[in-house]
C-alpha positions in Angstrom: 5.3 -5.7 27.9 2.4 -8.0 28.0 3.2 -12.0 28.9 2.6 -12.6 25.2 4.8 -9.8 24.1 7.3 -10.9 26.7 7.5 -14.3 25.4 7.2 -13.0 21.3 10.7 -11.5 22.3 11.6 -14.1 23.7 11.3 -16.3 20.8 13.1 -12.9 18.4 15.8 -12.9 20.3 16.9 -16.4 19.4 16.0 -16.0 15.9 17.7 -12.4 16.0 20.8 -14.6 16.5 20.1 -16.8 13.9 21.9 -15.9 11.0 19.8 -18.7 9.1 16.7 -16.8 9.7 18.2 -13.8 8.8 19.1 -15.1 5.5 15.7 -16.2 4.7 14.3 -13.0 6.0 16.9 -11.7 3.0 16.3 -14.2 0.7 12.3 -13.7 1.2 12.9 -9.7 0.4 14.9 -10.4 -2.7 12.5 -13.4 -4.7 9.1 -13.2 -2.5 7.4 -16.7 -1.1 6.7 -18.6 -4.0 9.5 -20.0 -5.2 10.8 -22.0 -2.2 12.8 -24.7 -4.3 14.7 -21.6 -5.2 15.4 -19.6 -1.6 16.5 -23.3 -0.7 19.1 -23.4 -3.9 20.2 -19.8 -3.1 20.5 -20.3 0.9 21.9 -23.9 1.5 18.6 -23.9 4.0 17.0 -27.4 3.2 13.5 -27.0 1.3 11.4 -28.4 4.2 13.0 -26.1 6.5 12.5 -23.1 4.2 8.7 -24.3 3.8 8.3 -24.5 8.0 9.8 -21.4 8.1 8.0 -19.5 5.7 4.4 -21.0 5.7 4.2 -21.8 9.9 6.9 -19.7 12.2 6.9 -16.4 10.0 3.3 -16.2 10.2 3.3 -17.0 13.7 6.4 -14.4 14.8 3.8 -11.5 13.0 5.3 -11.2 9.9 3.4 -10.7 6.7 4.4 -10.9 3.0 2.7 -8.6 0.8 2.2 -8.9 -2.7 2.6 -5.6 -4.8 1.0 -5.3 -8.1 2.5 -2.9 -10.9 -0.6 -1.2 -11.6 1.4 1.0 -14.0 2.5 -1.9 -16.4 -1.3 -2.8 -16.0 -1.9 0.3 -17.8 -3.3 2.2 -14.7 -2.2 5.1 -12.9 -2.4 6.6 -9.5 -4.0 9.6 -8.0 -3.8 11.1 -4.9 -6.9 13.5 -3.8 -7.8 15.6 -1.0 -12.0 16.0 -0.3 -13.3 18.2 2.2 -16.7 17.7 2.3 -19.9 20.2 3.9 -21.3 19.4 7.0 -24.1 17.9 4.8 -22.2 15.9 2.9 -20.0 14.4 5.6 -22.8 12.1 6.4 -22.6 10.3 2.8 -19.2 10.2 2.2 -18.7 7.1 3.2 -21.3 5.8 0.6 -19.5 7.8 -1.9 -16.1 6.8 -1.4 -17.3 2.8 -0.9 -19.2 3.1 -4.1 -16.4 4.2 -5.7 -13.9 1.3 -4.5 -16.2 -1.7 -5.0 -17.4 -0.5 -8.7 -14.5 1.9 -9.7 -11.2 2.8 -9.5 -10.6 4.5 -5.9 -8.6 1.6 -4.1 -8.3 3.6 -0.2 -9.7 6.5 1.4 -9.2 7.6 5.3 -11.2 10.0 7.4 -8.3 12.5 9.0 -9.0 12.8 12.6 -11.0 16.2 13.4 -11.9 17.0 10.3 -14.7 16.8 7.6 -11.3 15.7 5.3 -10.4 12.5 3.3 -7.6 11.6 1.4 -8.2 9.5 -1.3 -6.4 7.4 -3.4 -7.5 6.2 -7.1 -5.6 3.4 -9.4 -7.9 5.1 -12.9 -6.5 4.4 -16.4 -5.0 7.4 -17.8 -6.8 8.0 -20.0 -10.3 8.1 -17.5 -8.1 9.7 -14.7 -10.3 13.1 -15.4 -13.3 11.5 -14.9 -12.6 11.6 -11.3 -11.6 15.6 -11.6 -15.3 15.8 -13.2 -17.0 13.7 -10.1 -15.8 15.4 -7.5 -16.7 18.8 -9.4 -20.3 18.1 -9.8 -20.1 16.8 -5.7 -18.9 20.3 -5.3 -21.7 22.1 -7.0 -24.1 20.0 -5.3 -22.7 20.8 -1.7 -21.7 17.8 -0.8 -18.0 18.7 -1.4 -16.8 22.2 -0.4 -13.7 21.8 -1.5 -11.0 19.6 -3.5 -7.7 18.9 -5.0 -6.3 16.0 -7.0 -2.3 15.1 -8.0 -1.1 12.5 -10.4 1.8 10.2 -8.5 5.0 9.9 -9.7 6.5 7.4 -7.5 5.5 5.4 -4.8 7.6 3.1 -2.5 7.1 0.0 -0.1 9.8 -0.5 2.2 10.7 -3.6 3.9 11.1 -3.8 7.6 14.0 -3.0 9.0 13.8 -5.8 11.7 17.9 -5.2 12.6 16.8 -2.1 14.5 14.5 -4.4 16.9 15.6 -4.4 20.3 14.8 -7.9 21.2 15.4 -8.2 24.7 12.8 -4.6 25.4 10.5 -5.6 22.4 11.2 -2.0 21.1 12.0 -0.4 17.6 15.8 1.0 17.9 15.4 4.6 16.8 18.8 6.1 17.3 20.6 3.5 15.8 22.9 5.6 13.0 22.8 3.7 9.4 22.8 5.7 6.3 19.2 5.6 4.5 19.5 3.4 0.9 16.7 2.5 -1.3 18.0 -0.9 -1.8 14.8 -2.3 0.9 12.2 -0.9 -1.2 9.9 -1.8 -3.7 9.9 1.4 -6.2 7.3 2.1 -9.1 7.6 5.1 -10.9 5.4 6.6 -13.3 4.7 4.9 -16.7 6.0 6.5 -20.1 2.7 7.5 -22.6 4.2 4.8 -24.8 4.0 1.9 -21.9 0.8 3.5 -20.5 -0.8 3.0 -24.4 0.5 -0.5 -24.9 0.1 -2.4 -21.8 -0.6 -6.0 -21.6 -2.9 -7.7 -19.2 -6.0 -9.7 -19.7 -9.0 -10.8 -17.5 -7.2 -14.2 -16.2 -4.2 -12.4 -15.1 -6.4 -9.8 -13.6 -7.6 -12.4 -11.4 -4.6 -14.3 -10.1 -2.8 -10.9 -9.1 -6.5 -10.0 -7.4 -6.3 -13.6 -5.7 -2.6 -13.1 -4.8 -3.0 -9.7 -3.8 -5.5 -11.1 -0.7 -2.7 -13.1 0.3 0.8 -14.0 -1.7 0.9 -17.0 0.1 -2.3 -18.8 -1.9 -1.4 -21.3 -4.0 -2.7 -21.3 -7.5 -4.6 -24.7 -7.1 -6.7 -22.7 -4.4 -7.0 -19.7 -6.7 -8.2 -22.0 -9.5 -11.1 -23.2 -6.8 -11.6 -20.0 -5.9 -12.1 -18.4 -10.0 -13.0 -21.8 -11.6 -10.1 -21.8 -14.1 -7.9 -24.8 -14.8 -4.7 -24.6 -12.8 -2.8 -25.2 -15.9 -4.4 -22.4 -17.3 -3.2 -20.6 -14.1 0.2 -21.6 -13.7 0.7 -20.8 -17.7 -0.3 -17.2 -16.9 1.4 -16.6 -14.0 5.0 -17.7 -15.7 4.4 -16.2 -19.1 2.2 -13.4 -18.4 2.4 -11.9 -15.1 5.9 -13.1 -14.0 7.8 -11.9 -17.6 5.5 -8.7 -18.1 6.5 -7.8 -15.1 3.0 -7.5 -13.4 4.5 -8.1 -10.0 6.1 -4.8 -8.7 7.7 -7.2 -5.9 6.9 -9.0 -2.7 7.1 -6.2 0.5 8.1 -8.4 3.9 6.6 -6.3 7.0 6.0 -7.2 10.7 3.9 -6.5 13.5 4.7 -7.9 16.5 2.2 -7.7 18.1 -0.8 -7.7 14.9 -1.6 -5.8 12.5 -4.9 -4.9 14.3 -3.3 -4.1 17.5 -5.2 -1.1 19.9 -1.4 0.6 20.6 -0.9 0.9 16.9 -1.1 4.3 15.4 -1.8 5.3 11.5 -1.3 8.5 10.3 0.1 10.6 7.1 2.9 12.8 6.9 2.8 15.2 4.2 5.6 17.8 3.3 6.0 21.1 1.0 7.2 20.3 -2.3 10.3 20.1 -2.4 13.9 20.5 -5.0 14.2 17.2 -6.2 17.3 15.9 -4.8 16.1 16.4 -1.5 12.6 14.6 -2.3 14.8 11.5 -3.0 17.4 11.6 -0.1 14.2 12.7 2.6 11.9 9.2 1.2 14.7 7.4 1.6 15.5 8.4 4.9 11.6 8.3 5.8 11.8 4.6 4.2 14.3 3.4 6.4 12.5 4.3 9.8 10.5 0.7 11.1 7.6 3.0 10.7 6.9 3.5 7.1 4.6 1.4 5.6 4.8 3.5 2.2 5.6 6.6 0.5 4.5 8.0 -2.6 5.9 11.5 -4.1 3.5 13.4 -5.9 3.7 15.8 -9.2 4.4 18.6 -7.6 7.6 17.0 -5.6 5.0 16.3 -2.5 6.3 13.9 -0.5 3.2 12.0 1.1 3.8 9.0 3.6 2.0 6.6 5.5 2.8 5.2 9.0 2.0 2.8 11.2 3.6 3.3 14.4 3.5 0.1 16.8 3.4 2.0 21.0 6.4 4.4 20.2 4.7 7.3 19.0 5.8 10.1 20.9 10.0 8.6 20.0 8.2 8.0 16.5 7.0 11.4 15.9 11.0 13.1 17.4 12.8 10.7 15.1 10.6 11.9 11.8 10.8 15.2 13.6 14.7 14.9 13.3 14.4 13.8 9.9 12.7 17.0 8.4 14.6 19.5 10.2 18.0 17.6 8.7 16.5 17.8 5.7 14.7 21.1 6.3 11.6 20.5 5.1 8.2 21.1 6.7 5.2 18.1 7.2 1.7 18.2 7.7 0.4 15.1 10.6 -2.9 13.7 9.3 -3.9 11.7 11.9 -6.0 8.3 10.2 -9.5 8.2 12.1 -10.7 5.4 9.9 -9.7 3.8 6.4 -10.3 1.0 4.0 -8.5 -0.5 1.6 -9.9 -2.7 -1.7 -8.3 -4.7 -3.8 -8.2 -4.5 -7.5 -11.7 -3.9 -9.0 -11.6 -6.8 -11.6 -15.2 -5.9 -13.0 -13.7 -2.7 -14.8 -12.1 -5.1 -16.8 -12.8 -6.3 -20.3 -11.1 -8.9 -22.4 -11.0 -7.6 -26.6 -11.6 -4.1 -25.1 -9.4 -3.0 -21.9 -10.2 -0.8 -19.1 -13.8 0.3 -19.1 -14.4 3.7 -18.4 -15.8 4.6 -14.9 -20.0 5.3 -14.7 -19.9 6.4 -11.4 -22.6 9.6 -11.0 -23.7 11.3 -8.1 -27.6 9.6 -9.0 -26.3 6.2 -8.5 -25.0 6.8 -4.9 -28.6 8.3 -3.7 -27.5 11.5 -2.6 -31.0 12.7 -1.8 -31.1 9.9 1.1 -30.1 13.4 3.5 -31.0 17.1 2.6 -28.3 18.6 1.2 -26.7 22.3 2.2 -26.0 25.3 0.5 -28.1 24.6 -3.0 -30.3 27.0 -2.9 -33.6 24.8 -3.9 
């Protein structure tokens, strides 16, 4: 361990023993970081304490608070696609897939590692999720895709940490530790019925406090008001009576890194499986939810279990552990190793007040294709 690590453990240990901090950690899990007044009510921890914890030490012991929108009571849904593109077309697919998250839908796509493969993922309204089916098709018959699949999700999951399994006195994740897998530390969203997906209420204001929060859950909304140029009043009415009772707010996901998020010994990679019976599909996600490891999961139509990891030094005790996993639950996973990613945040633009969701534009002439000579068209 580095000097800094050394002494971060240092500092976890005591806090490890701390059952006030623990509680907090709890409390933070269960009601999220903007309501302090009422962790403090709930804990017995006085309210300046709770603020120092949460908005100083927290932040400076690598732990993070993330804010999770319900894009399906937004009226979105969620796609996952695969796109393996030519040789060609390998060189724009970063333009493609950029174009697509700033002035669409598409809200992440990663380059797997030694491959000309991306996995994509794309928050559409249902009723433009084909629109994306017929993009990628016409990439394909120009060449600049050879191949492609898309799958509607069904359920996606953020765990919470589980910072019990920490060894603080080694700065290492516990792996062996033995406690049963429950779902009770995640934040679940599952598909949308047609009648919720056709009657949705958002509008353009709430569109951009859960935007602003979604940067950072910490932000207070007389920042967020500087930052759109709407009354804070206006802000705080919304928030209450729009976003908080509509349900807009899947929940608040507490993760840690400590060390950073943007650490060189962290490794990201998928994990995808062969569909699976259903009962399985629940029991493996949860197990797969409880490892330190997970930063999400999402099960797809076809009972696909797809997961996401970010694995802080331990990868080779990582990797045995899942290993473990799918041979108790005898399933079989695909590694996708992440070469490079990005992530965007919701695309407020496709939004209109008096109309909805606008429907995506996005053609293969508006990403200038014909910058590079394509492959395999024949002209």
């Amino acid at each position: 361990m580095t000097n800094k690590s050394s002494k971060l453990a240092t500092n976890l240990k005591g806090s490890n023993h701390n059952s006030e901090f623990i509680e907090l950690l709890d409390a933070l899990k269960r009601y999220g970081p903007r309501n302090l007044s009422l962790i403090s009510m709930l804990t017995g921890i006085p309210r300046e304490t709770v603020r120092y914890k949460v908005k100083k030490q927290l932040r400076n012991l690598g732990f993070k608070i993330q804010m999770i929108p319900n894009f399906y009571k937004m009226g979105l849904t969620r796609l996952y696609a695969k796109l393996s593109f030519s040789r060609s077309g390998i060189k724009i697919a970063q333009k493609i897939l950029k174009e697509l998250g700033l002035n669409s839908y598409l809200s992440y796509y990663s380059k797997i590692a030694f491959s000309n493969d991306y996995l994509v993922l794309i928050n559409p309204p249902s009723k433009w999720a084909n629109t994306f089916n017929k993009l990628f098709d016409e990439l394909q018959s120009e060449g600049i895709v050879e191949s492609f699949s898309v799958k509607e999700v069904k359920e996606v999951g953020y765990p919470h940490v589980t910072y019990r399994l920490f060894d603080f006195e080694k700065g290492s994740w516990n792996l062996s530790e033995d406690e049963a897998p429950n779902g009770e530390g995640v934040v679940v969203m599952q598909k949308a019925s047609v009648d919720e997906t056709a009657n949705y209420l958002i509008d353009s204001t709430d569109l951009l406090i859960l935007t602003e929060l979604e940067g950072d859950a910490f932000k207070p909304l007389t920042k967020v008001s500087s930052s759109v140029s709407r009354d804070s009043r206006l802000l705080r009415y919304h928030f209450q009576e729009h976003i908080v009772r509509k349900g807009l707010i899947a929940g608040y996901v507490l993760s840690w890194f400590p060390r950073g998020d943007d650490a060189p010994n962290l490794s990201r990679m998928w994990i995808k499986t062969n569909p699976l019976p259903s009962h399985k599909l629940g029991e493996l996600s949860k197990a797969i939810a409880s490892s330190p490891f997970c930063k999400f999961y999402q099960t797809l139509e076809d009972n696909t279990l797809l997961t996401y990891l970010l694995i802080d030094r331990q990868f080779s005790p990582a990797v045995r552990h899942l290993s473990d996993l799918f041979t108790e639950y005898d399933a079989i996973g695909e590694s996708l190793i992440v070469e490079d990613s990005l992530l965007f945040s919701i695309t407020k633009e496709m939004f209109k007040d008096g109309y909805g969701w606008l429907r995506p534009t996005i053609s293969i002439n508006r990403i200038t294709v014909n910058e590079i000579e394509l492959g395999g068209r024949g002209d």
